[in-house]
C-alpha positions, 0 to 999 in steps of 0.5 A: 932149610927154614933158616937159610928161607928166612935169611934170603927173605930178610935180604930180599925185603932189606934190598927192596926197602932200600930201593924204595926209599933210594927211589922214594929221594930220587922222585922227591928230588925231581918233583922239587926241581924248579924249572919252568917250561913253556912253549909260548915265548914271543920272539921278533928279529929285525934285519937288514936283508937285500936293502930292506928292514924286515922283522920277523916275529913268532909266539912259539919259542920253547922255553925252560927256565931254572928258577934257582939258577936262572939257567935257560934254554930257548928252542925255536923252530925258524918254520914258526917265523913269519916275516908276511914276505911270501919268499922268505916265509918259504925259506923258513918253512923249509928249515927243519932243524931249531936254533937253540939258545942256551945260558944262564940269565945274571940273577942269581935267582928267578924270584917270582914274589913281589921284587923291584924290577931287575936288569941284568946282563946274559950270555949264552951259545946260540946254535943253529940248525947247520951246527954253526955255534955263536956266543951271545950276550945280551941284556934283560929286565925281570918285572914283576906282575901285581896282582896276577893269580898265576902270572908273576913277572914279565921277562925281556931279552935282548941281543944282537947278532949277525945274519951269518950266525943265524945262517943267513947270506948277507950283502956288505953293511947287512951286519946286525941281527936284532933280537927281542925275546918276551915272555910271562913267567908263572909264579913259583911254587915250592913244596917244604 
């Protein structure tokens, strides 16, 4: 009875041991990822809209940005588009569902250490908030930021699109959507 006591504590205290250390690895491997997330990016669209250019502009775009694979992922909620034209401001307050712009930035890496600056070319799929899929592509510069304590470059990208993309109703020659997106990217931190 001792015996078959002891090899049951035995089993049990080797499991444990190896769930510890599985999860132990899985938890390191977590706290390693390099991603990046923000919430304050800056965006502005230009547009042509009933004969008008108008230029809607906010400082809310969510943001998650993978270091190593310079993969990302911008959510924007068109509620937090201002435009400073009362009727259209209302049309995007009532819009609940984010446009969603996921892809993956030309570098090979987001390097956050002194570098020269770095053009490079995107593309991603733009998904808004009536489901309607769009691919993208686009341009970017990544400069880095002398001297700066946690901030380390400054990221730009450019695209352009068509108002039907963003589900927009447009009049014959309203064809061009311009998007500029910004944001300041803090340095990296890798733990070996």
């Amino acid at each position: 009875m001792i015996f078959l006591y002891l090899q049951i504590m035995i089993r049990t205290n080797i499991i444990s041991f190896v769930l510890l250390f599985a999860m132990h690895g899985i938890a390191q491997s977590a706290l390693g990822q390099d991603t990046y997330r923000s919430k304050d990016g800056s965006l502005s669209v230009t547009i042509v809209y009933q004969g008008q250019l108008i230029t809607a502009h906010t400082k809310k775009v969510h943001v998650s940005l993978d270091y190593e694979t310079s993969a990302f992922v911008f959510r924007l909620a068109p509620a937090d588009l201002h435009t400073g034209i009362d009727s259209l401001d209302r049309k995007l307050s009532r819009q609940t569902t984010n446009f969603v712009l996921k892809g993956n930035f030309g570098l090979s890496e987001i390097r956050t250490t002194q570098h020269p600056p770095q053009d490079f070319l995107f593309s991603g799929t733009l998904v808004t908030g009536q489901g309607k899929k769009t691919e993208i592509s686009g341009t970017g510069r990544l400069e880095h930021i002398d001297g700066g304590e946690e901030m380390a470059c400054e990221l730009a990208a450019y695209f352009d699109t068509t108002p039907d993309a963003i589900g927009i109703e447009s009049k014959e020659g309203e064809r061009t959507v311009k998007v500029q997106f910004y944001k300041t990217i803090l340095k990296r931190y890798t733990t070996y």
